[in-house]
C-alpha positions as CSV (number, residue, x, y, z in Angstrom):
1,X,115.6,120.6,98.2
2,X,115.6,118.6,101.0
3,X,112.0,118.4,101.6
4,X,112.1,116.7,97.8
5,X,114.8,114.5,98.7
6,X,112.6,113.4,101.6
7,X,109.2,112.9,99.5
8,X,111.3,110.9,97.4
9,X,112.7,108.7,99.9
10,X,109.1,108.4,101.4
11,X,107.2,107.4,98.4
12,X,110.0,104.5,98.0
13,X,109.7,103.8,101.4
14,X,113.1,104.5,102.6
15,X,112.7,106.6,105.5
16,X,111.5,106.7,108.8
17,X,108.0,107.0,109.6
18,X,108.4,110.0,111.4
19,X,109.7,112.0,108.2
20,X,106.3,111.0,106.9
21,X,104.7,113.8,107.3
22,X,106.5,116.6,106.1
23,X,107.6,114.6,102.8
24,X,104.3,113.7,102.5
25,X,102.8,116.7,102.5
26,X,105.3,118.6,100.2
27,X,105.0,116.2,97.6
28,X,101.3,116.4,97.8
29,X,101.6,120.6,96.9
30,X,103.5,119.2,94.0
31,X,101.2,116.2,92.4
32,X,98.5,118.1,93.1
33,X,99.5,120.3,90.0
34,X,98.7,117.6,87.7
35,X,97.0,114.8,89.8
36,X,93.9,113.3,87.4
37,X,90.9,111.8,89.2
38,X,90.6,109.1,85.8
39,X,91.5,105.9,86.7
40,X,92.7,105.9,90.7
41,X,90.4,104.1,92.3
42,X,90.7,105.7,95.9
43,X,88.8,105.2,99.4
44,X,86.2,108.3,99.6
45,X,88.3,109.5,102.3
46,X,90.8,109.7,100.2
47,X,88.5,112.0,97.8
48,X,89.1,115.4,99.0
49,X,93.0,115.2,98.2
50,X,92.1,115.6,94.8
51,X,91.7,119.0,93.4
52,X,88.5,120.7,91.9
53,X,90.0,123.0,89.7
54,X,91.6,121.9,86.4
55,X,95.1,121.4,86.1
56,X,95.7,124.6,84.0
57,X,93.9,126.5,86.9
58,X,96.1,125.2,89.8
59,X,97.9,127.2,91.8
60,X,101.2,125.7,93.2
61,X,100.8,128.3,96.3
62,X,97.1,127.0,97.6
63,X,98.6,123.2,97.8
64,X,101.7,124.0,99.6
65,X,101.7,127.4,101.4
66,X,98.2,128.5,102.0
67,X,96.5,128.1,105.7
68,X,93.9,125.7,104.3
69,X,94.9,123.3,101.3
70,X,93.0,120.6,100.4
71,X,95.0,118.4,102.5
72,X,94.4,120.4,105.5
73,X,90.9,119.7,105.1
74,X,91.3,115.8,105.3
75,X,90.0,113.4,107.8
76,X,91.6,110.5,108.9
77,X,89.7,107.3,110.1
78,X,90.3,106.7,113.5
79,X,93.6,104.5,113.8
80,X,95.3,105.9,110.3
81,X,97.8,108.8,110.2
82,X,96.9,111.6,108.0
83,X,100.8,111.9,107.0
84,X,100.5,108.2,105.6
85,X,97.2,109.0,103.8
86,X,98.7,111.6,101.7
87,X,101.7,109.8,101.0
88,X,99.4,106.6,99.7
89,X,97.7,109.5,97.7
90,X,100.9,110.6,96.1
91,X,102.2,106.8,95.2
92,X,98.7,106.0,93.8
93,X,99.1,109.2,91.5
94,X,102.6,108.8,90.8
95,X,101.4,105.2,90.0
96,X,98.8,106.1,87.4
């Protein structure tokens, strides 16, 4: 529960930078489930955050527990955090 209460308070932008991370990424294993690539304009960096599969065919497991989610895969441009990148990710989805 607390890593929700932390994505929560990340996406609003409510907590420290350092929590970041960890909020970013759980909530990232959750919009993943049902993120749509329609209609979010994202940087192709961005690109690989979104999953391949359709929706019905996610698995909650692969974007939060397995050694090499989608997110793990992601490269940041040199002076961006990858924690921050994700959490932009899950606003923009949220967002849409």
């Amino acid at each position: 529960m607390c890593g929700l209460v932390d994505a929560a308070l990340a996406a609003a932008g409510r907590i420290a930078a350092s929590t970041v991370p960890r909020a970013s990424q759980f909530i990232y294993g959750r919009i993943a489930q049902f993120a749509d690539r329609t209609g979010v304009p994202l940087p192709r960096y961005k690109r690989p955050l979104y999953p391949r599969q359709p929706s019905a065919q996610r698995n909650l497991d692969l974007y939060m527990w397995a050694p090499h989610p989608p997110r793990a895969t992601l490269k940041a441009p040199p002076g961006m955090n990858k924690g921050h990148i994700i959490l932009d990710f899950d606003r923009r989805i949220i967002e849409h």
